[in-house]
C-alpha positions as CSV (number, residue, x, y, z in Angstrom):
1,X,-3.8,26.1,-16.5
2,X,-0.9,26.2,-13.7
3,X,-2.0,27.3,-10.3
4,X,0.4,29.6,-9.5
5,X,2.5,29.4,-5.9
6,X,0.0,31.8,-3.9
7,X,-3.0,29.5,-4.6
8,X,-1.2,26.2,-3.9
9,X,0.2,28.4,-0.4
10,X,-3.0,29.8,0.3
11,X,-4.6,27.8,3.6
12,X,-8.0,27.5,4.0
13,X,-10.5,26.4,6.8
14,X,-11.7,22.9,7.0
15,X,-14.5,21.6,8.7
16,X,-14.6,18.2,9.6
17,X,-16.1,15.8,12.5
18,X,-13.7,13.6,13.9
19,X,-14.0,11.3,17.0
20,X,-18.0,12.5,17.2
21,X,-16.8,16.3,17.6
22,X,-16.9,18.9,14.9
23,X,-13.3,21.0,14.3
24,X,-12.0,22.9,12.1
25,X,-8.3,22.2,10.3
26,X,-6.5,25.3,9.1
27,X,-4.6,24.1,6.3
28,X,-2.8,25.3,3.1
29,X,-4.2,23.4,-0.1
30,X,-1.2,21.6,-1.2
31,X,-1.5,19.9,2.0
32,X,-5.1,19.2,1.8
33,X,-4.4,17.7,-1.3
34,X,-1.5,15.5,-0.1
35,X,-3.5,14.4,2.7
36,X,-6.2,13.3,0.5
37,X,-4.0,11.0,-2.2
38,X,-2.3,9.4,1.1
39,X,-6.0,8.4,2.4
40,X,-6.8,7.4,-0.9
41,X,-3.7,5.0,-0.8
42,X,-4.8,3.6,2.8
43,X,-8.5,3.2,1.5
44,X,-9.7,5.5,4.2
45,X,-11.4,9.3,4.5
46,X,-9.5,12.1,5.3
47,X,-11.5,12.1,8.3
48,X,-10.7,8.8,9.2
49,X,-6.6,9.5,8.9
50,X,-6.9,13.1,10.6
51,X,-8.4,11.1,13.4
52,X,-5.5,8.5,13.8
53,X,-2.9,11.5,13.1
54,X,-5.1,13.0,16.4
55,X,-4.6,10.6,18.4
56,X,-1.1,10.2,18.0
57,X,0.2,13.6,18.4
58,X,2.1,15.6,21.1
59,X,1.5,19.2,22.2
60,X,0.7,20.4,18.6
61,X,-1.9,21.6,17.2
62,X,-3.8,20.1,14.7
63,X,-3.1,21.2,11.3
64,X,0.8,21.5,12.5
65,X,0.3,17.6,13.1
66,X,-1.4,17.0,9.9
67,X,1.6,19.1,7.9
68,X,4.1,16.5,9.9
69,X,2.9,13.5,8.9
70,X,2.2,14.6,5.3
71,X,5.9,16.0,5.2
72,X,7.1,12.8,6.8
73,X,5.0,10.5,4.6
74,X,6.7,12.0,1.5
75,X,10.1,12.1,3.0
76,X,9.9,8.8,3.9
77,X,9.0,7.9,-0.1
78,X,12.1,9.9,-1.0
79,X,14.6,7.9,1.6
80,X,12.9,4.6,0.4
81,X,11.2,3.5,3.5
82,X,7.7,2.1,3.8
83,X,4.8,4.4,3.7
């Protein structure tokens, strides 16, 4: 069965521990999804890549940062770069 655009949209809150500190991630299920296959490609957790995407980012909150670098590993797929 199709999931229809509201459930893809829908966000939902994620708790995860990352650099020994529990947070949450408020984040809409195509994302968490995304986030997921991109880990699986790296060979490494969520919670392992939610960490390094942490620790790189600039005055953003954290699920902001997490939709960035999913939007800019897939864009970067699309314009043939490396991912």
């Amino acid at each position: 069965m199709e999931q229809t655009t509201r459930e893809i949209s829908g966000s939902s809150k994620r708790s995860i521990e990352i650099h020994g500190r529990q947070t949450s991630l408020n984040i809409e299920e195509a994302f968490w999804t995304a986030l997921q296959k991109i880990a699986a490609t790296h060979n490494v957790r969520p919670s392992d890549l939610i960490a390094a995407i942490d620790k790189d980012r600039y005055h953003v909150n954290l699920s902001s940062a997490v939709r960035l670098f999913v939007l800019d590993h897939y864009r970067t797929k699309v314009e043939g770069g490396p991912t």
